[in-house]
C-alpha positions in Angstrom: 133.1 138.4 111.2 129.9 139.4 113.0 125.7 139.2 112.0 122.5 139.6 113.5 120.0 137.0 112.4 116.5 136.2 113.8 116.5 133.1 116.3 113.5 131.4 114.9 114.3 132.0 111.7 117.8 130.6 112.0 116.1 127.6 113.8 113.4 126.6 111.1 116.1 126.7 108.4 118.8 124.5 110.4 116.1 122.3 111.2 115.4 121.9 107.6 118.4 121.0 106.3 119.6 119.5 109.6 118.1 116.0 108.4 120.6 115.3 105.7 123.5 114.8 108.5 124.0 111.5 109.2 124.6 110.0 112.5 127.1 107.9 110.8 129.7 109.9 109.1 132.6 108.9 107.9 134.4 112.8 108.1 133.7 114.4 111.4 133.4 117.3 109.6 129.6 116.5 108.2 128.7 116.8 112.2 128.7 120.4 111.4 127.0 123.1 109.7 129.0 125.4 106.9 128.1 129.1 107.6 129.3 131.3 104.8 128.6 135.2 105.2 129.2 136.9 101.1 127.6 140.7 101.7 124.7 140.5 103.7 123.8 137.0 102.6 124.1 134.1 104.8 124.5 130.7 103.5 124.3 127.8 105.5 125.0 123.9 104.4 124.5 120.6 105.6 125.6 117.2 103.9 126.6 113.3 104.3 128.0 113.5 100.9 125.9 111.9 99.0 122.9 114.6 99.5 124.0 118.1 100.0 121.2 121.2 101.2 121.5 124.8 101.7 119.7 127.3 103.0 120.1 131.4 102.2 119.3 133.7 104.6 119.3 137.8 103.9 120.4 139.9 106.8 120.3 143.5 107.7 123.5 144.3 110.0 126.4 142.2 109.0 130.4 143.0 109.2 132.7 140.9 107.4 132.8 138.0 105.1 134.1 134.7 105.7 132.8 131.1 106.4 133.5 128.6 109.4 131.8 125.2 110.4 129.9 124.9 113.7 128.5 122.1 115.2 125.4 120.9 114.1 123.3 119.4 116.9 125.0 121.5 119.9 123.6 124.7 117.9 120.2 123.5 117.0 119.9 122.3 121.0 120.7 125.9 121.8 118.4 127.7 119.4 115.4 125.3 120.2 115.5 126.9 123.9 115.1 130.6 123.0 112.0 132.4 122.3 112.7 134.9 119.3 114.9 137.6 119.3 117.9 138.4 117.2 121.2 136.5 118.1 124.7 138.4 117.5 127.2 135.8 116.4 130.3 136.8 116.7 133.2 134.7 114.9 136.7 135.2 115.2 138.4 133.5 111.9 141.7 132.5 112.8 140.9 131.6 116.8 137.6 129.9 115.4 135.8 131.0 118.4 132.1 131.4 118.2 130.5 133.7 120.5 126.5 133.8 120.1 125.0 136.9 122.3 121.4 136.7 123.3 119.5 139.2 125.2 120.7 137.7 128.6 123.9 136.0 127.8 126.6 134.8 125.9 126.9 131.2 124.5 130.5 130.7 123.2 131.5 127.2 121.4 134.6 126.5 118.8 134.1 126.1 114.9 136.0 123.5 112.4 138.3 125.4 109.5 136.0 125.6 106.6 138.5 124.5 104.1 138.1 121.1 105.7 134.2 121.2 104.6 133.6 119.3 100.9 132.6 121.5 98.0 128.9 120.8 96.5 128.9 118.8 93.7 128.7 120.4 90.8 127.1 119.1 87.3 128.5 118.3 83.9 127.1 121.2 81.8 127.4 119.3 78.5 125.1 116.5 79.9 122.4 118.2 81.7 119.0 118.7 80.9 116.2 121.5 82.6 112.8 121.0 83.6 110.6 123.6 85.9 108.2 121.7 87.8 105.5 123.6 90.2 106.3 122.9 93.4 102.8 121.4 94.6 103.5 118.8 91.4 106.4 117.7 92.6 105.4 117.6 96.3 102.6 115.5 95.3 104.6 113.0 93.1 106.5 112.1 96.2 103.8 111.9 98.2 101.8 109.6 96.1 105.0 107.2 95.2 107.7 107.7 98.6 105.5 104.8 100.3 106.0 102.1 97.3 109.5 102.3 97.4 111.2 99.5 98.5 114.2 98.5 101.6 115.2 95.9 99.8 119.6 96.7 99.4 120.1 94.2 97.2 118.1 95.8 94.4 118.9 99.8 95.0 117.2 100.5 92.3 114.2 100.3 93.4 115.0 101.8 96.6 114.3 105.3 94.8 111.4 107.0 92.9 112.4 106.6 89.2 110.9 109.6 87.2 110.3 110.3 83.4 110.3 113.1 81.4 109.4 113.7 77.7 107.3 116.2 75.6 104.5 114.8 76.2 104.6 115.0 80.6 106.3 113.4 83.6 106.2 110.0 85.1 107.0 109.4 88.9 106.9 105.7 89.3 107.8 103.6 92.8 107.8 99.5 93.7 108.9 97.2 96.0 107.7 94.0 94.2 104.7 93.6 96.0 102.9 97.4 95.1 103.6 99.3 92.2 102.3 103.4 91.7 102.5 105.8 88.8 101.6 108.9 89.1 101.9 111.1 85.4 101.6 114.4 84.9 100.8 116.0 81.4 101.8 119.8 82.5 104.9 119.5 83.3 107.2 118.7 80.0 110.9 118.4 79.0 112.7 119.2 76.0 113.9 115.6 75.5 113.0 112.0 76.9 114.9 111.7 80.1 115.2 110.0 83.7 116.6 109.1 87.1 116.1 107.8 90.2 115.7 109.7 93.1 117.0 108.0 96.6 114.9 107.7 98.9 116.3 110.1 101.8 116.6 113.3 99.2 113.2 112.4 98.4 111.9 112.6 101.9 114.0 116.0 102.7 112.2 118.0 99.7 109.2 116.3 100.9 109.5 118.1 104.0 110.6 121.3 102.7 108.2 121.0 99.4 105.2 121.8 101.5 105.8 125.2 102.3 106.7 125.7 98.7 104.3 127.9 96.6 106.6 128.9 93.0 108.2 126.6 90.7 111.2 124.5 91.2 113.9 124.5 88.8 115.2 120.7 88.5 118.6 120.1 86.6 120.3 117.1 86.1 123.1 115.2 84.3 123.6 111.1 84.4 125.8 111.4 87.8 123.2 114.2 90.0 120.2 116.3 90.3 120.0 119.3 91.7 116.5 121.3 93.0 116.6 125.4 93.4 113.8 126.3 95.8 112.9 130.0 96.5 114.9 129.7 99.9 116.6 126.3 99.2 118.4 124.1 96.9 120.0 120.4 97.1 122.0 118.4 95.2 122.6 114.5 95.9 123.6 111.7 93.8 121.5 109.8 91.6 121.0 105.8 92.4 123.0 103.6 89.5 121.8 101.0 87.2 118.4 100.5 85.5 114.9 100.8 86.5 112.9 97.8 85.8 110.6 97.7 82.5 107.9 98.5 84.8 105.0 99.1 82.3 105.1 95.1 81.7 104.2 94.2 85.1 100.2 96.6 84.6 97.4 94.1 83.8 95.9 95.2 80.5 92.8 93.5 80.6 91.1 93.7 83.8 87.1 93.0 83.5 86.3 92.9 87.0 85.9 96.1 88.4 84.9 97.2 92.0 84.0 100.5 92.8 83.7 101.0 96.3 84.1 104.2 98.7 87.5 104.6 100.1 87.1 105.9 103.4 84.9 102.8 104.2 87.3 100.1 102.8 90.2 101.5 104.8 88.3 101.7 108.1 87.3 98.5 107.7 90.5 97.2 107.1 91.8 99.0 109.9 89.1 97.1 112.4 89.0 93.8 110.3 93.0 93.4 110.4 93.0 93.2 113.9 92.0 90.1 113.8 94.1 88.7 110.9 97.7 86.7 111.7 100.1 88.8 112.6 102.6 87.0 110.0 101.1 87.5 107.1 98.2 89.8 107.7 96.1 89.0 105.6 92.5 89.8 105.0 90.0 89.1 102.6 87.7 89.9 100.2 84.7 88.4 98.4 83.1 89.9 96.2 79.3 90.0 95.1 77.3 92.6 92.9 76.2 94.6 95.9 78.7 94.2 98.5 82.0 93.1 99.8 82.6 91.2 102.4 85.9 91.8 104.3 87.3 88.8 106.8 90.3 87.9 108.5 91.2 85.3 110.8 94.0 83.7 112.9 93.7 79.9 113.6 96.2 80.0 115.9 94.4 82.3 118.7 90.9 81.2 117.6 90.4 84.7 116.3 88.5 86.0 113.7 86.0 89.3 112.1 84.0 90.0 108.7 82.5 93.0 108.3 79.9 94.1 105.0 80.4 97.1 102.6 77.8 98.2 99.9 79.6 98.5 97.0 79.3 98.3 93.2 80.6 95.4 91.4 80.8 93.9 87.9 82.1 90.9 86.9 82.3 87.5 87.9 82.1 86.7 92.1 85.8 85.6 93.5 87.1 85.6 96.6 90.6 87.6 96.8 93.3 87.9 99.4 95.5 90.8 100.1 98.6 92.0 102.7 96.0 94.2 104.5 99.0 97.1 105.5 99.7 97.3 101.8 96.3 97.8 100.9 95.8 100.2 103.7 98.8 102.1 102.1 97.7 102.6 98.3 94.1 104.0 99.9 95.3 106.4 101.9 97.6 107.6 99.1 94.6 108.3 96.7 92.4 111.4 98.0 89.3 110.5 95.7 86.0 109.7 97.7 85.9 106.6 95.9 87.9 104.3 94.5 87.9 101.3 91.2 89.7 97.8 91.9 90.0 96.3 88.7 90.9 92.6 88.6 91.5 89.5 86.2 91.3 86.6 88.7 92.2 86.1 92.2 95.9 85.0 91.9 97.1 88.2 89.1 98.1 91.8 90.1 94.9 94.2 91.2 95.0 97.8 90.0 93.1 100.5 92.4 92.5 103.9 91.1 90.6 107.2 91.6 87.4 106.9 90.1 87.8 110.3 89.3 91.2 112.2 89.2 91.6 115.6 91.0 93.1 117.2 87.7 92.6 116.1 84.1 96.1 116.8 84.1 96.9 113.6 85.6 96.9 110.1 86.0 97.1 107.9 88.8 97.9 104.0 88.9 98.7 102.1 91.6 98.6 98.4 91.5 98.6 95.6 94.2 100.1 91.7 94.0 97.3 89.1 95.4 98.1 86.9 98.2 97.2 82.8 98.0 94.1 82.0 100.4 93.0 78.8 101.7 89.5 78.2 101.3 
């Protein structure tokens, strides 16, 4: 079996799917890649198992058809030292010898039999359900809901982005107890109400790949897996088990105190204020008046402590609040708005912030925030 592919080309691709191996397998066979030549298209796959991603490459000058497993990191090491040029690989299917020619040399290393490699999952047909999602959607749901998941192992549900579909849009909703976001989207619909949640690692791999991603994605799923069909990728990985919290019961309904304040300000200041806040719980501050916040922290222990002022609007009645100023910091620079609403009952019930104005009437953003206790 012999091709000619591009070495940057080969490069970006194994990079891309290169983060689904983990350093931890349990089959020495996951350390490798699964190369697959069928004609003149050339299929490479990477997986732990629980999330599988492949990549399709077309080539011009191929002889033969077959498939063998190299290793993973010894052949990205290689590639990520030439400068492009097209690589002969030569493979010889019952030594498993891998010669790769390069302009100048030969690089010659010994595949795994493919038959050792595990098939891709495959869905129950009778159970799954079809959505096409634009690709920029989809990127940005992640984007706006990967942060809010939480680490927590005992609760693996909400170690994953659940998401919703119906007739009437899609839902992509994230929490770790202490921050809560939900982004909807009215454009994108399904046949039928249905949802799952997405781990946390398959989420940040089409993350990475999402943004070079211009057509729609085709998403299909069953109760056990999703799979995603890219125009140059897909991946399939399992689906985290059990039930996602009745999350809609933890919003504030009635919230009659409402900042509106510009973002970029509030996050600087946060940045400089929280400096000074202690380190253990970090902190900060905020009282509020009808023309301006005041943002403080302090740390008794070192004799430390900053307040800064920001003009802002603000209606309702004038509190003092206390937040976890990294959590804070978080929801802002997930909203892109030039301004942003906190809307709040009193000082010890969860805060909601949102875009004063969304970039797309098409959708909706939420994120909300749980107080922290301050000692006056």
């Amino acid at each position: 079996m012999k091709f000619v592919v591009s070495s940057s080309e080969l490069l970006t691709r194994l990079q891309s799917i290169n983060r689904v191996i983990s350093s931890k397998n349990t089959l020495p066979i996951l350390d490798n890649f699964l190369f697959e030549i069928n004609e003149n298209i050339l299929t490479v796959t990477a997986s732990d198992i629980e999330t599988t991603m492949r990549t399709q490459i077309t080539l011009d000058n191929v002889d033969g058809e077959g498939k063998i497993a190299i290793e993973a990191k010894r052949l990205t090491d290689i590639l990520k030292e030439f400068p492009e040029q097209p690589l002969i690989f030569e493979i010889n299917l019952e030594t498993l010898g891998v010669d790769i020619l390069s302009e100048n040399g030969k690089y010659s290393v010994v595949g795994q039999n493919a038959d050792e490699y595990p098939n891709m999952p495959q869905l129950d047909e009778s159970q799954t359900l079809t959505v096409n999602i634009p690709g920029e959607v989809l990127l940005k749901g992640i984007n706006k809901t990967l942060f809010a998941t939480s680490d927590d192992e005992l609760r693996p549900v909400m170690t994953g982005i659940f998401m919703q579909f119906s007739g009437e849009g899609t839902t992509f909703v994230a929490s770790d107890a202490h921050k809560l976001v939900r982004y909807k989207r009215k454009d994108v619909n399904a046949e039928s109400e249905a949802a799952f949640i997405l781990p946390k690692k398959p989420a940040t791999m089409l993350k990475n790949i999402l943004a070079k991603e211009s057509g729609v994605i085709k998403l299909q799923f069953d109760d056990k897996n999703a799979h995603f069909t890219l125009s140059d990728y897909e991946m399939i990985c399992r689906l985290l088990e059990g039930q996602y919290p009745k999350y809609e019961s933890v919003i504030p309904k009635d919230n009659p105190n409402k900042l509106t304040i510009n973002r970029a300000d509030l996050a600087t200041t946060l940045k400089r204020v929280s400096v000074f806040a202690n380190q253990a719980s970090n902190l900060i501050k905020l009282e509020l008046t009808s023309s301006q916040v005041t943002v403080s922290a302090q740390d008794i222990d070192f004799s430390i402590s900053a307040y800064e002022h920001i003009n802002a609007q603000y209606d309702g009645e004038e509190m003092g609040i206390g937040f976890k100023s990294a959590f804070m910091f978080d929801i802002l620079q997930a909203i892109e708005s030039e301004n942003v609403v906190v809307a709040m009952s009193d000082p010890s019930r969860a805060c909601l912030v949102f875009p004063l104005e969304n970039e797309s009437e098409q959708e909706d953003l939420l994120m909300l925030i749980m107080p922290m206790m301050i000692n006056d």
